[in-house]
Jmol script that loads the backbone (N, CA, C; Angstrom):
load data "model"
ATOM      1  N   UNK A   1     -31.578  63.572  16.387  1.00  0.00           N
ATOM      2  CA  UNK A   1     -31.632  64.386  15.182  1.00  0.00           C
ATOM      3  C   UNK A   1     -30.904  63.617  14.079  1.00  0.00           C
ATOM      4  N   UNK A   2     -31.254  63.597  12.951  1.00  0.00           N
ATOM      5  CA  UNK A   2     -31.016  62.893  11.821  1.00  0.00           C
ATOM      6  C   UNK A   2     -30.440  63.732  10.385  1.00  0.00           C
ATOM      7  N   UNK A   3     -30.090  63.081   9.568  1.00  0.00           N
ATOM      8  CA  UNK A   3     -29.836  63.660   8.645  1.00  0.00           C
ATOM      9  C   UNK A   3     -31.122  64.259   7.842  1.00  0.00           C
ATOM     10  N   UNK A   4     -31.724  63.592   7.661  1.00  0.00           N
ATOM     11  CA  UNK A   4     -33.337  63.972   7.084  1.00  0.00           C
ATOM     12  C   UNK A   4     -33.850  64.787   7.783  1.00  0.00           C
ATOM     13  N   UNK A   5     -33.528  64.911   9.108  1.00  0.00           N
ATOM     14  CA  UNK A   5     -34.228  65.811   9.443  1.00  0.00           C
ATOM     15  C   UNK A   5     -33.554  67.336   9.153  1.00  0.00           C
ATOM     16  N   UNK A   6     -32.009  67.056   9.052  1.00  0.00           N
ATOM     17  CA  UNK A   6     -31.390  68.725   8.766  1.00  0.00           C
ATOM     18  C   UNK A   6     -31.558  69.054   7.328  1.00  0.00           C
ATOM     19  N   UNK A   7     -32.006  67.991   6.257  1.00  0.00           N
ATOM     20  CA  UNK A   7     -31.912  68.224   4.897  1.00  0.00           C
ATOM     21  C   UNK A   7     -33.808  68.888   4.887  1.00  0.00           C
ATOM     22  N   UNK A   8     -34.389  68.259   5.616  1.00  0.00           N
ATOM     23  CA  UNK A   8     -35.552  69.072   5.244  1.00  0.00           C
ATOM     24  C   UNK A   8     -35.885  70.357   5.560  1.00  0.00           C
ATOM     25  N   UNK A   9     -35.189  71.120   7.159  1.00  0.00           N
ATOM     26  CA  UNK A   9     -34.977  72.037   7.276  1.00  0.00           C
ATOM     27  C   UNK A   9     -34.391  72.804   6.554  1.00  0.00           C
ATOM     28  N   UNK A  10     -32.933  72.281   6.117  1.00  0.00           N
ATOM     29  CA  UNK A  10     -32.710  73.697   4.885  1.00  0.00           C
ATOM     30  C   UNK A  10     -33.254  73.687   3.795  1.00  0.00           C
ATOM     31  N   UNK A  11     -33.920  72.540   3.248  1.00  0.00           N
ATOM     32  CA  UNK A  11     -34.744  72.946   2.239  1.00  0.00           C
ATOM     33  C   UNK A  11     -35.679  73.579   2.658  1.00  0.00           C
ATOM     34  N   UNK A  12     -36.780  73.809   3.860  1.00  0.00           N
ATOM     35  CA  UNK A  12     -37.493  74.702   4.290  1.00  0.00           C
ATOM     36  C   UNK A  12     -37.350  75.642   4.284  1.00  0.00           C
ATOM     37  N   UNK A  13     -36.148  76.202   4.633  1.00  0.00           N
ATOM     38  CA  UNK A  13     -35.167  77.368   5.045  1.00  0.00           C
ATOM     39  C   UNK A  13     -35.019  78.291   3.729  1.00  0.00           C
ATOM     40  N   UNK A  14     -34.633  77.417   2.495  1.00  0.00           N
ATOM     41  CA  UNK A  14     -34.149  78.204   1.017  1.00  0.00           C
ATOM     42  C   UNK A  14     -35.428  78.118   0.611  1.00  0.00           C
ATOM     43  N   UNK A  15     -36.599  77.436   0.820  1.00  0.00           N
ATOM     44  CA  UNK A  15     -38.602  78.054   0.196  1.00  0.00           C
ATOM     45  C   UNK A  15     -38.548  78.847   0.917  1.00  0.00           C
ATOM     46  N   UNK A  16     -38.339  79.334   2.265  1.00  0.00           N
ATOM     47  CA  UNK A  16     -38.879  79.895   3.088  1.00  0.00           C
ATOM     48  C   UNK A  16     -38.428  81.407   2.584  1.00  0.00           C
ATOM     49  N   UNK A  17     -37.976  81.892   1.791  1.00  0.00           N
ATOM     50  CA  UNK A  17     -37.410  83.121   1.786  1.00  0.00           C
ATOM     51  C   UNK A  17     -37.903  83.683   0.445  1.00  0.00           C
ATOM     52  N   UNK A  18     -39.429  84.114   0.039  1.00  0.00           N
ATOM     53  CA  UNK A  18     -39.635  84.502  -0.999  1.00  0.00           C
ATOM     54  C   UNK A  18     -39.671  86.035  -1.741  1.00  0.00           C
ATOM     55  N   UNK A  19     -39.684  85.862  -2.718  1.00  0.00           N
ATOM     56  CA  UNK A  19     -39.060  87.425  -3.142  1.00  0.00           C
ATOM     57  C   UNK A  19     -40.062  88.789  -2.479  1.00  0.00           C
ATOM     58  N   UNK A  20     -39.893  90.136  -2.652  1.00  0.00           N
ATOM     59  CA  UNK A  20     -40.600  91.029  -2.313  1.00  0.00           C
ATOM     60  C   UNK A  20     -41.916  91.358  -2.988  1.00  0.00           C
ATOM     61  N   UNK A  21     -42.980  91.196  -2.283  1.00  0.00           N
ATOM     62  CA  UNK A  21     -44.430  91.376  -2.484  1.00  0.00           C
ATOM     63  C   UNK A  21     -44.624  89.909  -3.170  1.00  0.00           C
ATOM     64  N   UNK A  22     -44.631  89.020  -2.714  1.00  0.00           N
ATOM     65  CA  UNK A  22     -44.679  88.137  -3.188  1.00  0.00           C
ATOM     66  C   UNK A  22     -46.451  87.733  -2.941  1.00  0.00           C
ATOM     67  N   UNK A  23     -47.433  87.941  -2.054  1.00  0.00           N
ATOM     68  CA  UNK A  23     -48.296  88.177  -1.982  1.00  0.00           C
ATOM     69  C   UNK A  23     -49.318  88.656  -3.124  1.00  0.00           C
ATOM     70  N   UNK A  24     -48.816  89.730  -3.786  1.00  0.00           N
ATOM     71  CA  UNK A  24     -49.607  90.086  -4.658  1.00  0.00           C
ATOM     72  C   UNK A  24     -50.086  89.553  -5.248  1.00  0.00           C
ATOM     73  N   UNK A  25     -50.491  89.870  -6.502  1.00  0.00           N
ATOM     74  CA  UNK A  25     -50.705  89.414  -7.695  1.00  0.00           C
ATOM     75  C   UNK A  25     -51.577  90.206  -8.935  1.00  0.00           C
ATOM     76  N   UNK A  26     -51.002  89.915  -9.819  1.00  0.00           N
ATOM     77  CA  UNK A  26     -49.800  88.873 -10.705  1.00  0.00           C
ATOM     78  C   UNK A  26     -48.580  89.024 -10.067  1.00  0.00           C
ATOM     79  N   UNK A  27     -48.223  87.743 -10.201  1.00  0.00           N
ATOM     80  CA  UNK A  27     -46.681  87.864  -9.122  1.00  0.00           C
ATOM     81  C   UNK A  27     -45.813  88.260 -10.813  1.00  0.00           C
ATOM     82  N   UNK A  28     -45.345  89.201 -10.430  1.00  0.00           N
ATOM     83  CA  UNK A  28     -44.263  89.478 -11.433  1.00  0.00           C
ATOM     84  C   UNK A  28     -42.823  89.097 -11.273  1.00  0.00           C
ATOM     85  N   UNK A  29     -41.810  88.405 -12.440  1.00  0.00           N
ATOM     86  CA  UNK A  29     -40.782  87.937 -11.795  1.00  0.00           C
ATOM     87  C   UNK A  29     -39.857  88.718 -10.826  1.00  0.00           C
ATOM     88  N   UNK A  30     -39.227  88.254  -9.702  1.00  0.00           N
ATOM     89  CA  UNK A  30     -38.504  88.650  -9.393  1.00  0.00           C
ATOM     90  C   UNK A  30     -36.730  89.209  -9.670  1.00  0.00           C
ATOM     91  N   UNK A  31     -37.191  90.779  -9.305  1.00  0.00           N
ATOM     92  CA  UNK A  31     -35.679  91.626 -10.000  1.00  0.00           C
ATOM     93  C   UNK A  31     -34.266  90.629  -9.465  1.00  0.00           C
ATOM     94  N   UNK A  32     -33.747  91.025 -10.401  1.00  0.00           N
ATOM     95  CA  UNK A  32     -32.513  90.218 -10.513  1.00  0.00           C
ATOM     96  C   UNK A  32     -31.861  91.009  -8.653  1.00  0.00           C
ATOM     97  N   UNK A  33     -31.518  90.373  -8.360  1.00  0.00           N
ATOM     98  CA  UNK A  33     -30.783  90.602  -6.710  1.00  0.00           C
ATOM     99  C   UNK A  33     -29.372  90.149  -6.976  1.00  0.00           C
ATOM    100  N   UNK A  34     -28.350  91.044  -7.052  1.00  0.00           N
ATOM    101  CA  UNK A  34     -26.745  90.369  -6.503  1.00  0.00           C
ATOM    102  C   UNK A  34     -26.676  89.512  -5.240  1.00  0.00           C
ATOM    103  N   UNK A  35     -27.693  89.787  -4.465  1.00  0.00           N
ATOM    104  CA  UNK A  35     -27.792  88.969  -3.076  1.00  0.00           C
ATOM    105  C   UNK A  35     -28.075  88.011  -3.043  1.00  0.00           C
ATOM    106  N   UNK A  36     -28.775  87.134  -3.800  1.00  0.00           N
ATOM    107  CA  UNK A  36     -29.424  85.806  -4.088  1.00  0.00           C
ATOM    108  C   UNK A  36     -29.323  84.975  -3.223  1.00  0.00           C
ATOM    109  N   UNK A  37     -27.441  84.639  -3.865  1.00  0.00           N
ATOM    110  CA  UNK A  37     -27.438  83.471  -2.844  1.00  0.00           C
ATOM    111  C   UNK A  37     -27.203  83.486  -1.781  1.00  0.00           C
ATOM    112  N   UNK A  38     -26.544  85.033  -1.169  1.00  0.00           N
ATOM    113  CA  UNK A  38     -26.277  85.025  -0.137  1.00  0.00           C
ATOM    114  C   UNK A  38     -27.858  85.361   0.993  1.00  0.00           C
ATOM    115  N   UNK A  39     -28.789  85.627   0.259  1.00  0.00           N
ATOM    116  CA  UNK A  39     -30.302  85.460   0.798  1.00  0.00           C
ATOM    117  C   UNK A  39     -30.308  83.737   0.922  1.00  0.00           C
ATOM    118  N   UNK A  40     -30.159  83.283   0.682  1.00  0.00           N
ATOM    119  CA  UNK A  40     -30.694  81.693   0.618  1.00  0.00           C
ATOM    120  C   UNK A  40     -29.701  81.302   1.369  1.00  0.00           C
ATOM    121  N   UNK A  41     -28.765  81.621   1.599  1.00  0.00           N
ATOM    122  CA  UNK A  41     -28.069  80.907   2.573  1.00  0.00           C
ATOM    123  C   UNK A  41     -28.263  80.853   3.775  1.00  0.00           C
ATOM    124  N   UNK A  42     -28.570  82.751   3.924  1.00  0.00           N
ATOM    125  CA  UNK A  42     -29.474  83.175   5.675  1.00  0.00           C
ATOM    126  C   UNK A  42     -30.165  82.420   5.729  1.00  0.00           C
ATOM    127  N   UNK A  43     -31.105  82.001   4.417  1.00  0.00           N
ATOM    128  CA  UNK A  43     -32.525  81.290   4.809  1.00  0.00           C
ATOM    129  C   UNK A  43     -32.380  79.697   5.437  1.00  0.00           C
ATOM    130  N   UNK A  44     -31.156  79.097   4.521  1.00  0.00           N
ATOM    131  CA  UNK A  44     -31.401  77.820   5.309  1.00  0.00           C
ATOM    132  C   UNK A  44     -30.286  77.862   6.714  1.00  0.00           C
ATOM    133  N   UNK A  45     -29.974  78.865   6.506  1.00  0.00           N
ATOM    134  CA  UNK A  45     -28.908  78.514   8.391  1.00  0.00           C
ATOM    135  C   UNK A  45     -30.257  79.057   9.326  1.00  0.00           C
ATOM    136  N   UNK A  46     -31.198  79.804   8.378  1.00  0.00           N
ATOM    137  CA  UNK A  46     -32.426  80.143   9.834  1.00  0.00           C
ATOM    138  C   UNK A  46     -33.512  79.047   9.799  1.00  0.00           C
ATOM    139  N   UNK A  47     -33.565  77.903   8.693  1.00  0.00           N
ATOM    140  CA  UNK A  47     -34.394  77.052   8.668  1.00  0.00           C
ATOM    141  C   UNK A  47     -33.688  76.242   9.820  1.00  0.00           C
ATOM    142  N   UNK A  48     -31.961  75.535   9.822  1.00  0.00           N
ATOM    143  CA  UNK A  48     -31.412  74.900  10.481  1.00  0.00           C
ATOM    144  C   UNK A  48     -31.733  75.322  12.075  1.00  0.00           C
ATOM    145  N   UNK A  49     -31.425  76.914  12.696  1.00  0.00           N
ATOM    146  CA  UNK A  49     -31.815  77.109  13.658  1.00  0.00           C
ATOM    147  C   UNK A  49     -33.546  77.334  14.032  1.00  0.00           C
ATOM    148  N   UNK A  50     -34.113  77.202  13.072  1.00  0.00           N
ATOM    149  CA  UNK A  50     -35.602  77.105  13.214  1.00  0.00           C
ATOM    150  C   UNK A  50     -35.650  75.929  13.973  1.00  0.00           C
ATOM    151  N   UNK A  51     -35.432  74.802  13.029  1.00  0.00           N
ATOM    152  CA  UNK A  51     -35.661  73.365  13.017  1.00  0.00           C
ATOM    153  C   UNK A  51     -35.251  73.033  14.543  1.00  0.00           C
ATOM    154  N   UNK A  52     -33.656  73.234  14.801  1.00  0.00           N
ATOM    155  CA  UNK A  52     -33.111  72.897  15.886  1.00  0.00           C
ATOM    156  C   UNK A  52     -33.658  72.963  17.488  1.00  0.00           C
ATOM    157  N   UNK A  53     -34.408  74.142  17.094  1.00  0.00           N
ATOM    158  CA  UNK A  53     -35.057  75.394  18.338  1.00  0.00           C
ATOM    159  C   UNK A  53     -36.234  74.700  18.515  1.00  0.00           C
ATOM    160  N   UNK A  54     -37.014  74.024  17.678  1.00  0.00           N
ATOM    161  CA  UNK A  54     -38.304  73.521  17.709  1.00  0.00           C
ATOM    162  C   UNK A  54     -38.408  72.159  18.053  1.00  0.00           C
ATOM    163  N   UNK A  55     -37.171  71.469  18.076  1.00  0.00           N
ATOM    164  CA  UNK A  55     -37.096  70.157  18.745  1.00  0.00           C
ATOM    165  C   UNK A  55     -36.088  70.029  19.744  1.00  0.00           C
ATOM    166  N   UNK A  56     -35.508  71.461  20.086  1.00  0.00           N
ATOM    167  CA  UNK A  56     -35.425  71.478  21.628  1.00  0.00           C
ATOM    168  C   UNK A  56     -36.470  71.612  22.706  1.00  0.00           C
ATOM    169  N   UNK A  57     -37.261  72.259  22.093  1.00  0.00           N
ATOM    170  CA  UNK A  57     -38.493  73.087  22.954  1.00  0.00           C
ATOM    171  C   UNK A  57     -39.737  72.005  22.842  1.00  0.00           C
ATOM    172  N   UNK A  58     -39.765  71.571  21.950  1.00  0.00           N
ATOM    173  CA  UNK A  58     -41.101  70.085  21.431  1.00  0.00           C
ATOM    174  C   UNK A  58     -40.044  68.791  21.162  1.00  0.00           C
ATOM    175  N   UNK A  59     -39.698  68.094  21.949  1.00  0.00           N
ATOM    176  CA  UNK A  59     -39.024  66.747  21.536  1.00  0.00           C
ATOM    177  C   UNK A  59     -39.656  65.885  20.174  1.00  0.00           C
ATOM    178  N   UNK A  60     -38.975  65.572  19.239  1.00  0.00           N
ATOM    179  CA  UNK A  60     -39.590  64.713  18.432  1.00  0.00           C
ATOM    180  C   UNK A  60     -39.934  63.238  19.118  1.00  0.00           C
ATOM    181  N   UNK A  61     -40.995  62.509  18.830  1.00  0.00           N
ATOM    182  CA  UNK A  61     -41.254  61.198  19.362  1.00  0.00           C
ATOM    183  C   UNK A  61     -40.735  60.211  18.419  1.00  0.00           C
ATOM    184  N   UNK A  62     -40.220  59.365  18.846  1.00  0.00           N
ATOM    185  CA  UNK A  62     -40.305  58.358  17.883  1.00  0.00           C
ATOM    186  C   UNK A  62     -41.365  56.878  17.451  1.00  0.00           C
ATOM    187  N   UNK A  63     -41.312  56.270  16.456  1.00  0.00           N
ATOM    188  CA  UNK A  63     -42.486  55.141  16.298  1.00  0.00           C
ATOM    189  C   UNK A  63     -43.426  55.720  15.541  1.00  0.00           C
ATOM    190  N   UNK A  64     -44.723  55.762  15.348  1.00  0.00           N
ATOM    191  CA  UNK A  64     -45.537  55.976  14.560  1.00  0.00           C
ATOM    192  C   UNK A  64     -45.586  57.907  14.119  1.00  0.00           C
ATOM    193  N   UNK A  65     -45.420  58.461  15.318  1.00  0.00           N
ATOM    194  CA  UNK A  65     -46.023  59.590  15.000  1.00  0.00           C
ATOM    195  C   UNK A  65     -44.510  60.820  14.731  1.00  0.00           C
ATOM    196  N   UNK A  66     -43.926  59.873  14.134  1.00  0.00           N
ATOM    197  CA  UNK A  66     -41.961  60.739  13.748  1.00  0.00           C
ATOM    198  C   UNK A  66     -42.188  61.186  12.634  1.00  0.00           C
ATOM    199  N   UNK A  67     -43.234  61.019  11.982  1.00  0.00           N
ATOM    200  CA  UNK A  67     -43.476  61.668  10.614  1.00  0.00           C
ATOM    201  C   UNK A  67     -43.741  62.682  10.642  1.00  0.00           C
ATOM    202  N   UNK A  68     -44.757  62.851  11.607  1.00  0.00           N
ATOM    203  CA  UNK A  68     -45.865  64.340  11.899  1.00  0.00           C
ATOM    204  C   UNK A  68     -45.180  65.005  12.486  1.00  0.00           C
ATOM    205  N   UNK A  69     -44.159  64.381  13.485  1.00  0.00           N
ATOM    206  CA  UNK A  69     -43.475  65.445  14.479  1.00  0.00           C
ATOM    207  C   UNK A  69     -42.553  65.628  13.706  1.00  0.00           C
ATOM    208  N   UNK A  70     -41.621  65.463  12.507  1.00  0.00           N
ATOM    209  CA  UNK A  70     -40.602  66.083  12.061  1.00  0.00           C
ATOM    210  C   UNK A  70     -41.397  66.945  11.060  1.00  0.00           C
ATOM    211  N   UNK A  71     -42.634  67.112  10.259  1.00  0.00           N
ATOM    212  CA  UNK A  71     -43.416  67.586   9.782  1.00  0.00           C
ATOM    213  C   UNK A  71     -43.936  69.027  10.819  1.00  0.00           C
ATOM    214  N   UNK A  72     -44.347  68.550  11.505  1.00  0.00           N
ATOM    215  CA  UNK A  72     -44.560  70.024  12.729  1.00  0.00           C
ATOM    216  C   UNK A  72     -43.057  70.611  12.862  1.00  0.00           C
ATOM    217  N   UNK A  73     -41.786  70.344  12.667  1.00  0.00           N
ATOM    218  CA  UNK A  73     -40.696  70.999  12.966  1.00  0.00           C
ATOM    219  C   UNK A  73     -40.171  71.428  11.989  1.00  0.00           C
ATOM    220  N   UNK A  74     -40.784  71.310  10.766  1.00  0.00           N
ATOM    221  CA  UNK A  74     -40.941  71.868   9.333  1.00  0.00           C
ATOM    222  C   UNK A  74     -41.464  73.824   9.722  1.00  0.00           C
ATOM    223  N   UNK A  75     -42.200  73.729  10.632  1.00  0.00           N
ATOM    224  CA  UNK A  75     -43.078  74.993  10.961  1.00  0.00           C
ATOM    225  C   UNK A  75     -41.864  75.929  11.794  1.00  0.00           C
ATOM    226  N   UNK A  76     -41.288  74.919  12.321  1.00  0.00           N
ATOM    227  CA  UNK A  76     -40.420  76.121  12.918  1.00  0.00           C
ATOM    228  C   UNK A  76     -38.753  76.323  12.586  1.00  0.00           C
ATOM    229  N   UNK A  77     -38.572  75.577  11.325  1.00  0.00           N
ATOM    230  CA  UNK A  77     -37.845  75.666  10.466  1.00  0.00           C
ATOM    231  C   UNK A  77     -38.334  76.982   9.491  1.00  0.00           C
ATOM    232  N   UNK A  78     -39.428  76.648   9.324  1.00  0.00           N
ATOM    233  CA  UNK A  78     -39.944  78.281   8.379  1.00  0.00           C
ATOM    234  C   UNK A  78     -39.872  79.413   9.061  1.00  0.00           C
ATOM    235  N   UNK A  79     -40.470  79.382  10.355  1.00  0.00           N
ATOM    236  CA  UNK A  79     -40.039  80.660  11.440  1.00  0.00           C
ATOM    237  C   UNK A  79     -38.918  81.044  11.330  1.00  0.00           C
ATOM    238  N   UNK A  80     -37.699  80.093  11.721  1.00  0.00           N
ATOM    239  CA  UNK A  80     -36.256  80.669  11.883  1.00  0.00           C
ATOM    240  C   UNK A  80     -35.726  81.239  10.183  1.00  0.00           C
ATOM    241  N   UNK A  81     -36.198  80.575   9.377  1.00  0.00           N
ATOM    242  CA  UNK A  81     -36.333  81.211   8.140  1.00  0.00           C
ATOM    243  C   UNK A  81     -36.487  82.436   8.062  1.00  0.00           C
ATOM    244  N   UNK A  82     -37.726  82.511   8.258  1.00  0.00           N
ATOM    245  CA  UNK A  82     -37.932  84.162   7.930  1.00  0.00           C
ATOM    246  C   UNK A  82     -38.016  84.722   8.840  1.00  0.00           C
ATOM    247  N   UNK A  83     -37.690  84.528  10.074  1.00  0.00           N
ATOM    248  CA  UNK A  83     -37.043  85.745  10.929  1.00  0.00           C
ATOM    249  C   UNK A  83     -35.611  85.966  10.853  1.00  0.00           C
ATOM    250  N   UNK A  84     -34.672  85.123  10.037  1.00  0.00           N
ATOM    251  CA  UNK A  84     -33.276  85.358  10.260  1.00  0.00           C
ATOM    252  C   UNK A  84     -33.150  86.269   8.940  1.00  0.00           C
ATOM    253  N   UNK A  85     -34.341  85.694   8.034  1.00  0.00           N
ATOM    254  CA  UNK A  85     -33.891  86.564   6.900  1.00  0.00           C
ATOM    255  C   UNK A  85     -34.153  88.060   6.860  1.00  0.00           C
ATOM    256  N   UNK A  86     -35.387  88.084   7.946  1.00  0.00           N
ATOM    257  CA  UNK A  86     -35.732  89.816   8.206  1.00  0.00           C
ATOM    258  C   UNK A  86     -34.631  90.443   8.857  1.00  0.00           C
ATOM    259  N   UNK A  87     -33.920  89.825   9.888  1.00  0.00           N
ATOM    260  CA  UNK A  87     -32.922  90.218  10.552  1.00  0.00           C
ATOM    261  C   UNK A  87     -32.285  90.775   9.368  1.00  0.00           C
ATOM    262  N   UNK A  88     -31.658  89.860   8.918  1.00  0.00           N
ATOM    263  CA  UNK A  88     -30.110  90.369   7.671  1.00  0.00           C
ATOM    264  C   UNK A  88     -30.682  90.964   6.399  1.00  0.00           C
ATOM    265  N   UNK A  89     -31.964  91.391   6.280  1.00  0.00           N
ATOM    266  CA  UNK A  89     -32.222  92.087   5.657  1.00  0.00           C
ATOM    267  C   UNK A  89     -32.481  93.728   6.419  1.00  0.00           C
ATOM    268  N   UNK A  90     -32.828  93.884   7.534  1.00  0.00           N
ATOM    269  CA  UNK A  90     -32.687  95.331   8.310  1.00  0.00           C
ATOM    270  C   UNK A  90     -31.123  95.429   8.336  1.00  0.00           C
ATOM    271  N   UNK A  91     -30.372  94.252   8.620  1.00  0.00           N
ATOM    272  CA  UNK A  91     -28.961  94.632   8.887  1.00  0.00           C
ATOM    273  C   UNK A  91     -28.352  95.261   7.288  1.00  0.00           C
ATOM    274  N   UNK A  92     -28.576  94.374   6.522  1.00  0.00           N
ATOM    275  CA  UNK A  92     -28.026  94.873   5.108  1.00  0.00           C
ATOM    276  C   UNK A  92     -28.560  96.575   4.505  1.00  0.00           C
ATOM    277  N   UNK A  93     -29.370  96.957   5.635  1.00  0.00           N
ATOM    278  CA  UNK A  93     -30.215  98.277   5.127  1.00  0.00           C
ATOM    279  C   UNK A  93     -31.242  98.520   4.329  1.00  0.00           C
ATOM    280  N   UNK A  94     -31.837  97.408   4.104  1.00  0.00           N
ATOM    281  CA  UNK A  94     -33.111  97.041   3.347  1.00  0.00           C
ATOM    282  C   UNK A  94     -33.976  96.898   4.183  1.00  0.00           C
ATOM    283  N   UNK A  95     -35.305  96.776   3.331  1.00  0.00           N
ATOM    284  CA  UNK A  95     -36.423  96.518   3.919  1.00  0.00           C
ATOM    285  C   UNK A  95     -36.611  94.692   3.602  1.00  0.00           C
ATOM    286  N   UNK A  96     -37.227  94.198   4.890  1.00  0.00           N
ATOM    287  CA  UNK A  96     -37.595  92.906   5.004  1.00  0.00           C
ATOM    288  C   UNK A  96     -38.567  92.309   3.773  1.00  0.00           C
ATOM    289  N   UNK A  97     -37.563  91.547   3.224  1.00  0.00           N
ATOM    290  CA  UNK A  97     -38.589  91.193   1.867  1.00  0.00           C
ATOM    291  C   UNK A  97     -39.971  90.451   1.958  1.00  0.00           C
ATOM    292  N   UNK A  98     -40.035  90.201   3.806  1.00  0.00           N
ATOM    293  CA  UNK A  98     -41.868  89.856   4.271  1.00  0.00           C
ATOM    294  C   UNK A  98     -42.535  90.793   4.114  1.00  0.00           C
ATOM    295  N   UNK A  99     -42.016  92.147   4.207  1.00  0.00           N
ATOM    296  CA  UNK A  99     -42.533  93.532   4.716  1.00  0.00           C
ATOM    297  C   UNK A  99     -42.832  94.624   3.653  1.00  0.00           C
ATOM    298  N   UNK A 100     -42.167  94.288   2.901  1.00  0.00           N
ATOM    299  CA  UNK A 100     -41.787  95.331   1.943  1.00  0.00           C
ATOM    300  C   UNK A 100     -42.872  95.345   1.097  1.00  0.00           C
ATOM    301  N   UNK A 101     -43.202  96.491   0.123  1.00  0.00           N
ATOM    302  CA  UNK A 101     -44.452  96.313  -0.580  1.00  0.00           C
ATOM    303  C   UNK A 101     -44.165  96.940  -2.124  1.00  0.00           C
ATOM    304  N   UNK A 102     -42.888  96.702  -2.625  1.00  0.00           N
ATOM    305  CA  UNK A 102     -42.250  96.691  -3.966  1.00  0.00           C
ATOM    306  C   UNK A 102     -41.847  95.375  -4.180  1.00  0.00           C
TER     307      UNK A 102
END
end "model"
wireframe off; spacefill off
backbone 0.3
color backbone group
């Protein structure tokens, strides 16, 4: 595991967490949240355990194909993303900003 590889996970981790109904459209901006950063932070400690979890379970290879495989562990950097963020969003007493439809 590399440094590049934990910097792309939490950057995965802080995209990975987009505002409520984000689906729609017109995406209208998102309401100001006191939570912000503390949303983006869940997001990249769940990108980090995304990432981590996905190259325990799928070894990265090295040599030609370390691109694709740290690229495929991009995917489960987004998972741990937004499942950690649904978590601490039921915990905080909210609705999951995947879920929610405001």
């Amino acid at each position: 595991m590399s440094v590049a590889l934990l910097i792309l996970w939490a950057a995965v981790g802080w995209c990975g967490t987009p505002w409520p109904g984000w689906w729609r459209k017109p995406w209208p901006p998102p309401p100001p949240d006191p939570w912000w950063l503390i949303d983006r932070i869940v997001g990249i400690v769940g990108g980090l355990i995304g990432g981590w979890f996905f190259t325990q379970n799928w070894p990265l290879p090295q040599g030609d194909t370390a691109a694709l495989a740290a690229a495929a562990s991009a995917v489960g950097a987004l998972a741990g993303s937004i499942i950690l963020h649904d978590l601490y969003g039921f915990v905080r007493g909210g609705r999951s900003s995947q879920a929610s439809g405001s």
